[in-house]
C-alpha positions as CSV (number, residue, x, y, z in Angstrom):
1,X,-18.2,31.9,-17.1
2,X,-15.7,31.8,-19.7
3,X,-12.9,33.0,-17.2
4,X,-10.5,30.6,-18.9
5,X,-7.5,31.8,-16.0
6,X,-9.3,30.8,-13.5
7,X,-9.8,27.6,-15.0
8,X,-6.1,26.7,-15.8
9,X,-5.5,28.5,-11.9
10,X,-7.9,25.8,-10.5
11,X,-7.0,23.2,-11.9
12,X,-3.1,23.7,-11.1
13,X,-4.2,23.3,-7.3
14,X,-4.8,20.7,-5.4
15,X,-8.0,20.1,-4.0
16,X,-9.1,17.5,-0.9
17,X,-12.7,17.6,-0.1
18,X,-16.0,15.4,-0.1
19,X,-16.8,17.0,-3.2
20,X,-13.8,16.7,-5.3
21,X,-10.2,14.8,-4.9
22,X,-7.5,16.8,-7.7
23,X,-4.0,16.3,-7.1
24,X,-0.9,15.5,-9.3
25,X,-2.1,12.0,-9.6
26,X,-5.0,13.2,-11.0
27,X,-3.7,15.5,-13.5
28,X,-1.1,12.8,-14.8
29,X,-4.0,11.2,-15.6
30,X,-6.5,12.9,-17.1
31,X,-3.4,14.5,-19.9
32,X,-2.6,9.8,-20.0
33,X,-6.1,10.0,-20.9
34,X,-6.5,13.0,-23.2
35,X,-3.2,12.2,-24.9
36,X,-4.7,8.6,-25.8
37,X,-8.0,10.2,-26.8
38,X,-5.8,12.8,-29.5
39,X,-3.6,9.9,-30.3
40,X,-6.5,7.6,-31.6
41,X,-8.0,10.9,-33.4
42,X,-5.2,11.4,-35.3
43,X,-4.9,7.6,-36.3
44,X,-8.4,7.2,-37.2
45,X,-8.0,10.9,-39.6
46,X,-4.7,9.2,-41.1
47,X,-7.1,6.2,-42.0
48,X,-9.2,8.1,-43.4
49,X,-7.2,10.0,-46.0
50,X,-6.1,7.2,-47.6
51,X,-9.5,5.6,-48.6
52,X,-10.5,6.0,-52.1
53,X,-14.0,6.0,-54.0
54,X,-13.1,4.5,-57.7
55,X,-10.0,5.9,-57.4
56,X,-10.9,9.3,-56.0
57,X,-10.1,10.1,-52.6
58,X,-13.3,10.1,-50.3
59,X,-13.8,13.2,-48.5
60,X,-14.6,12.5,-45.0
61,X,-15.0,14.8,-42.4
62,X,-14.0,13.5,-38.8
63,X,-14.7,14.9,-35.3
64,X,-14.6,13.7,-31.9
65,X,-16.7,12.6,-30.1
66,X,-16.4,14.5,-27.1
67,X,-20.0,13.3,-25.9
68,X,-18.6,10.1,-24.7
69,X,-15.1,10.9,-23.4
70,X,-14.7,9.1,-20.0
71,X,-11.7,9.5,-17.8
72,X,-11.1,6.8,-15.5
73,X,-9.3,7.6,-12.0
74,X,-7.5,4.4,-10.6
75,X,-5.9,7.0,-8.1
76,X,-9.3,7.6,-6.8
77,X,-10.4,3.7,-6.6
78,X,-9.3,3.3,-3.2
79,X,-12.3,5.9,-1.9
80,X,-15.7,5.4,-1.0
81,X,-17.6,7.8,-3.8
82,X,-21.3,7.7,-2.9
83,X,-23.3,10.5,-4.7
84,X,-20.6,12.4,-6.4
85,X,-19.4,12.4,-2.6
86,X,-15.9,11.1,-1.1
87,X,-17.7,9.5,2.3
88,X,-14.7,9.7,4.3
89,X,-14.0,12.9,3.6
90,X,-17.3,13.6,4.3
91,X,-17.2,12.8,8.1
92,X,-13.5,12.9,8.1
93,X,-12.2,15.8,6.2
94,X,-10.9,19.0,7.0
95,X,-14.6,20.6,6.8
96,X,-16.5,19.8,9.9
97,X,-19.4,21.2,8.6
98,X,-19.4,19.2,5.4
99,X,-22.3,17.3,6.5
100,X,-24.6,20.1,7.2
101,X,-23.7,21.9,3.5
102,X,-24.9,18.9,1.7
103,X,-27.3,20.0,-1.1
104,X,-29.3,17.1,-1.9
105,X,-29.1,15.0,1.7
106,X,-32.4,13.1,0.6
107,X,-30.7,11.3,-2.4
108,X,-27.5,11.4,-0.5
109,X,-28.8,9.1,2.4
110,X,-30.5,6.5,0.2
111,X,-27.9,6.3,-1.8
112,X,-25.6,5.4,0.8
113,X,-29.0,3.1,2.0
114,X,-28.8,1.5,-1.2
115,X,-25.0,0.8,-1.3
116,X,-24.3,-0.5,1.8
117,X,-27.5,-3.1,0.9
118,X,-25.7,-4.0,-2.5
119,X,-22.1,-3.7,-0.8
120,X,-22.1,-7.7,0.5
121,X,-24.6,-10.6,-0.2
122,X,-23.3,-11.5,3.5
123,X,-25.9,-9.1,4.3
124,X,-28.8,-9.7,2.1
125,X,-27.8,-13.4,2.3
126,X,-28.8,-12.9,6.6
127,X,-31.7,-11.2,5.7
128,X,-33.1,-13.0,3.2
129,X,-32.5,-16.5,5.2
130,X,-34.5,-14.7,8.4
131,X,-37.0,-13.8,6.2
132,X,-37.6,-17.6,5.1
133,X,-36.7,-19.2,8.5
134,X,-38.5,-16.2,11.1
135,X,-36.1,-17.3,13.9
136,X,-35.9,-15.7,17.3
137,X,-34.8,-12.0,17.9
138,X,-32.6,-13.1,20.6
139,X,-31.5,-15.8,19.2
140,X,-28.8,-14.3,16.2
141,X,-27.6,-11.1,18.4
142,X,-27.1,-12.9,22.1
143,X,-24.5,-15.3,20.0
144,X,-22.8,-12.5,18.5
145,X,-22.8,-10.4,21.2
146,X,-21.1,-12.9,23.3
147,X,-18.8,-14.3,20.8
148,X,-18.2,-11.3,18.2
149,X,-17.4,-14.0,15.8
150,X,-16.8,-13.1,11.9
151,X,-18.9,-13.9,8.9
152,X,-17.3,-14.4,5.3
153,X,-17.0,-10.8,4.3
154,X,-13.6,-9.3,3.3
155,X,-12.2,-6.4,5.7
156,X,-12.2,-3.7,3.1
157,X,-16.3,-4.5,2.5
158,X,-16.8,-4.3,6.1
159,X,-14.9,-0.8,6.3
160,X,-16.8,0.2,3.3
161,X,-20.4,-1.0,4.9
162,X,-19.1,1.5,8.3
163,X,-18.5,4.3,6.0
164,X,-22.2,4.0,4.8
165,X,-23.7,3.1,8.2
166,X,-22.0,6.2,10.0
167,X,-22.8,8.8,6.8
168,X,-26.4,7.7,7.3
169,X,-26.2,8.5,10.9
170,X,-24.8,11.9,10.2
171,X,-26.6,13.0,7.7
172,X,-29.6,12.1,9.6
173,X,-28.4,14.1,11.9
174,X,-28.1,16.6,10.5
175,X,-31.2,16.7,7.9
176,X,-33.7,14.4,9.9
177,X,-36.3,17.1,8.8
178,X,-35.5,16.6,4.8
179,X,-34.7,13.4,4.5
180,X,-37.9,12.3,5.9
181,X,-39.1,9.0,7.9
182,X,-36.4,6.2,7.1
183,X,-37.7,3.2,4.4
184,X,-36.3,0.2,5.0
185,X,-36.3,0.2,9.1
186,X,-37.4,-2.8,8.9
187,X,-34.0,-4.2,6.8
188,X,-32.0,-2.6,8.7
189,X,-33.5,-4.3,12.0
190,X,-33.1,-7.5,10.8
191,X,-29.3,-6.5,9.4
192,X,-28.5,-5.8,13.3
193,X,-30.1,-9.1,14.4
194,X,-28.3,-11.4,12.3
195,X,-24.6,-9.5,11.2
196,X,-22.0,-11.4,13.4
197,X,-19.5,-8.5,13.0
198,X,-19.1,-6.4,15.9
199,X,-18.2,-2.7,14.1
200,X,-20.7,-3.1,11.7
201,X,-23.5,-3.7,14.7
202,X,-22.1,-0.8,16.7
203,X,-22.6,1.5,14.0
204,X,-26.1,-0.1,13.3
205,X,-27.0,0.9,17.2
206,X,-25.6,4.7,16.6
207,X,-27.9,5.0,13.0
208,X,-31.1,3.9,14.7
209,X,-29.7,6.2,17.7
210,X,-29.9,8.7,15.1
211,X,-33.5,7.8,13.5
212,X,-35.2,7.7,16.8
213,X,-33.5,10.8,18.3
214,X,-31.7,13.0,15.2
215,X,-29.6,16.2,16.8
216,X,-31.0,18.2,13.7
217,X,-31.5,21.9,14.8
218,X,-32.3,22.6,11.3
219,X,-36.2,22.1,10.6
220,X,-36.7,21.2,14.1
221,X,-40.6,20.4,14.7
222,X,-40.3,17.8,11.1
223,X,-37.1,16.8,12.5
224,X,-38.9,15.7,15.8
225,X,-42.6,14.7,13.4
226,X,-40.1,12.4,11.4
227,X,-38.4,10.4,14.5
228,X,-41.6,9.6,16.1
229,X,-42.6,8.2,12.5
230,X,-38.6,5.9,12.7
231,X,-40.1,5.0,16.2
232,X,-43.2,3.5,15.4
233,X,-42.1,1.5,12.4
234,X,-38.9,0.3,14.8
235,X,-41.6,-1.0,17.3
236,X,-44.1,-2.6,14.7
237,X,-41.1,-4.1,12.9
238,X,-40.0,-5.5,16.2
239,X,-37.2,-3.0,17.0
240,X,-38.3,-2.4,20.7
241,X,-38.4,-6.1,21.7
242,X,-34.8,-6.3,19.5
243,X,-33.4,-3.7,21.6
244,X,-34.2,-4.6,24.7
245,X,-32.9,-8.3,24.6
246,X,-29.7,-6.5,23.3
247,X,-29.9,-4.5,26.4
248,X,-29.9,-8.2,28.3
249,X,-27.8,-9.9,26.7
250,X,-25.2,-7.1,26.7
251,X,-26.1,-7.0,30.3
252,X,-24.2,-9.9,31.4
253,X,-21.5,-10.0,28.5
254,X,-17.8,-9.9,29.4
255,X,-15.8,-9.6,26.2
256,X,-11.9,-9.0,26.1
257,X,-10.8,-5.7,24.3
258,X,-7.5,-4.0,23.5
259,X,-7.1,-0.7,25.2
260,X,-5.0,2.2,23.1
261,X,-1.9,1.4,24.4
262,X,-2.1,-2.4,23.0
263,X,-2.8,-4.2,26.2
264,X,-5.6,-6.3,26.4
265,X,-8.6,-5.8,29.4
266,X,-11.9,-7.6,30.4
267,X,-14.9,-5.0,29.7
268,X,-17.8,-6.2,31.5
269,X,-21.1,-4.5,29.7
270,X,-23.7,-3.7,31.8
271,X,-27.0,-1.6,31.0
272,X,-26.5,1.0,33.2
273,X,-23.0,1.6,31.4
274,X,-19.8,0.3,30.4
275,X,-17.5,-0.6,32.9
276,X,-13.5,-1.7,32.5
277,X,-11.3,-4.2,34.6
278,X,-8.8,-1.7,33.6
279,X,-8.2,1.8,34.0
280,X,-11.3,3.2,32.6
281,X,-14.7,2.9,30.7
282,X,-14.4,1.7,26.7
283,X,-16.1,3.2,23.9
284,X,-16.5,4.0,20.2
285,X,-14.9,7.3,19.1
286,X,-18.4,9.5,19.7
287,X,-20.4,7.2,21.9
288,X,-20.6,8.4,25.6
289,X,-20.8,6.0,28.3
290,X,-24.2,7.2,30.3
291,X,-25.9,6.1,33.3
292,X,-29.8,5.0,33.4
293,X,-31.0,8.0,33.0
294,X,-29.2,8.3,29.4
295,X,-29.7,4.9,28.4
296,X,-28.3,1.9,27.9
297,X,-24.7,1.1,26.5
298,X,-24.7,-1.7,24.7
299,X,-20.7,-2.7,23.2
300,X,-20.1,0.5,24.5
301,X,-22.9,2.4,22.3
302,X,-25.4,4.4,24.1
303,X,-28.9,3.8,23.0
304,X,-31.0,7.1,24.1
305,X,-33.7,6.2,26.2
306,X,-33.6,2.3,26.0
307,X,-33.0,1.0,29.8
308,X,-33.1,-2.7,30.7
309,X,-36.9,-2.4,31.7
310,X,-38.2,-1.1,28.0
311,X,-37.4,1.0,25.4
312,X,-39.7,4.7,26.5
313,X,-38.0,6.5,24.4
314,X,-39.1,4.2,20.7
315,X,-42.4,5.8,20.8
């Protein structure tokens, strides 16, 4: 408190964390900003010393109003800020605790809830048309499972609707026992029926991997109170039935994917496990390909305790 050298010391380095982005770029802009601010003071005083009152000069005394100085970042438009927090830095950065420090990771996780709803009317378009029209469960997900066809959304949205889906997932893993039982489930289930994009329904499969079985060890008993709670609303909102005609249809789904090295290869799902026509098993960075016992892969994502005979572990 009032350590003004440590203040000027700070803000000469450069900082790169979920919390706070301050680099060069940064700086140039906040003294563009500040200069602009002085710049308009100084015009506005000039104005004012040359108004008269019958003939007198009128006194007036100016000051700034410091109350409503904003500084707009363009540098920092290009990242997902959700909360006061950078989201890919957040699972990406340097920190790899980051997600287990968070202060507030009730507000965090509906925040990022809310903004991936409001992110793309693609998705509250689906939801609100399955809403009116009740179609099947299967009917939406075996299509897109088989075809992986796009919908209308740009690429960045889709990026930015993965950033949230896969914070929610961590933080739930990491605070299950604060954040509480998920609201919304129910959304959410109908999001993964009807989205047509592939990532964004991967993702969707690890979150509710994470509501029905969080890795919290922090508050563990709530942690475990609170998934059971995500369980049943999944099965009265239709989840288990969803999940296991997933399980089907990914069952006997052969889809073409690119391996690292650019080639293409045949992965043939099945729900005892992924299986390639190539050199080995494919999967999202994190997933792990498991047999029966672990679940069933579905797109190479590993559903904990969902087998093609029911879905035990919901409960």
């Amino acid at each position: 408190r009032g350590n003004w050298g440590a203040l000027w010391h700070a803000l000469a380095m450069d900082h790169y964390h979920a919390g706070l982005i301050w680099n060069e770029a940064t700086r140039a802009e906040l003294r563009g900003a500040l200069a602009r601010e002085e710049a308009a003071l100084r015009s506005r005083r000039q104005q004012l010393l040359h108004q008269t009152v019958e003939g007198r000069p009128l006194v007036v005394m100016s000051a700034w109003n410091f109350s409503e100085f904003e500084v707009v970042y363009p540098s920092l438009q290009q990242h997902l800020c959700v909360g006061g927090i950078y989201v890919r830095l957040l699972l990406d950065g340097a920190d790899s605790a980051a997600v287990s420090k968070l202060p507030q990771p009730r507000e965090l996780f509906n925040s990022l809830h809310h903004h991936l709803l409001a992110s793309d009317s693609h998705l509250l378009a689906a939801t609100t048309q399955s809403a009116m029209q009740q179609p099947s469960i299967l009917g939406s997900t075996a299509v897109s499972i088989a075809e992986g066809r796009g919908g209308g959304s740009p690429q960045g949205t889709e990026e930015m609707q993965i950033l949230c889906i896969r914070a929610m997932a961590a933080v739930y893993h990491a605070h299950a026992g604060a954040v509480g039982p998920c609201e919304g489930l129910e959304h959410l289930l109908r999001i993964l029926d009807h989205t047509t994009r592939r990532p964004v329904r991967n993702h969707l499969l690890l979150l509710m991997a994470a509501l029905l079985q969080p890795r919290s060890a922090q508050h563990l008993q709530q942690a475990q109170r609170v998934a059971r709670a995500n369980g049943y609303a999944v099965h009265n909102a239709g989840g288990t039935e969803l999940l296991v005609d997933m399980a089907a249809a990914a069952h006997e789904c052969t889809e073409p994917s690119t391996a690292a090295g650019g080639t293409n290869q045949t992965t043939t799902i099945h729900s005892h496990g992924a299986h390639s026509a190539g050199s080995g098993a494919t999967a999202l960075p994190g997933t792990v390909m498991s047999s029966a016992a672990h679940g069933a892969a579905i797109d190479g994502v590993t559903m904990p305790g969902l087998t093609s005979a029911g879905a035990g572990g919901l409960g």
